[in-house]
C-alpha positions in Angstrom: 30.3 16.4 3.8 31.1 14.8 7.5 28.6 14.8 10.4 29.9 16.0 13.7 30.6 12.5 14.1 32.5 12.3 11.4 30.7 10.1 9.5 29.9 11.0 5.7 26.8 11.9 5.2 24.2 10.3 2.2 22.5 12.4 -0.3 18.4 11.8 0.3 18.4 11.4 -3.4 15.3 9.3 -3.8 14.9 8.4 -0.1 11.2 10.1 0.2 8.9 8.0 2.0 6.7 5.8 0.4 2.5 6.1 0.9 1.3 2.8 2.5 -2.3 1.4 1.6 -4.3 -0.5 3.4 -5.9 -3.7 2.4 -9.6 -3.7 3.2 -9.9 -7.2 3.1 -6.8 -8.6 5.5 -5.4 -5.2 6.7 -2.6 -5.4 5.8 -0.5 -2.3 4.8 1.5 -2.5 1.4 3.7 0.1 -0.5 1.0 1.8 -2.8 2.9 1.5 -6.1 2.6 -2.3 -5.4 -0.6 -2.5 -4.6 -3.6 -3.6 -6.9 -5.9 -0.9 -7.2 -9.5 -1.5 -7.5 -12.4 1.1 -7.9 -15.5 -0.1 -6.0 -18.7 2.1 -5.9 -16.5 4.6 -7.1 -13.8 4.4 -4.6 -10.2 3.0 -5.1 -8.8 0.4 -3.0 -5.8 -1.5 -2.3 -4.9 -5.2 -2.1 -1.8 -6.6 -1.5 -2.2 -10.0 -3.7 -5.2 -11.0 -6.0 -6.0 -13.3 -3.3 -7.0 -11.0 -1.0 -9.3 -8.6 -3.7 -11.4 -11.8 -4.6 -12.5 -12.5 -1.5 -13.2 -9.0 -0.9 -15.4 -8.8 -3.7 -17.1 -12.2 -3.0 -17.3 -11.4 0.8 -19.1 -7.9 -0.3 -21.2 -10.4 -3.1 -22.4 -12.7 -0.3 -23.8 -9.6 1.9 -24.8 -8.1 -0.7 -23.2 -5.0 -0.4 
């Protein structure tokens, strides 16, 4: 099938968009199905490296939250 420009058009097979996360400890957004996933006080959160979730988790230790 051709666009009005003429151009073929691509099948959106597969193209859905992906859910971002947020990392709570640097903010940074990464894909969900990348991220590592980490239940704290019964929550789930994101990191995007291992890096990032340890200091998280020694930032909460050291206010001891």
């Amino acid at each position: 099938m051709k666009d009005i420009h003429g151009f073929q058009k691509r099948a959106n097979r597969g193209s859905e968009a992906e859910e971002l996360v947020q990392d709570p400890h640097c903010k940074t957004y990464v894909p969900k199905r990348l991220a590592i996933r980490k239940r704290v006080e019964g929550r789930d959160l994101y990191f995007c490296r291992k890096e990032c979730l340890a200091k998280y988790l020694e930032d909460r230790k050291a206010h001891g939250s």
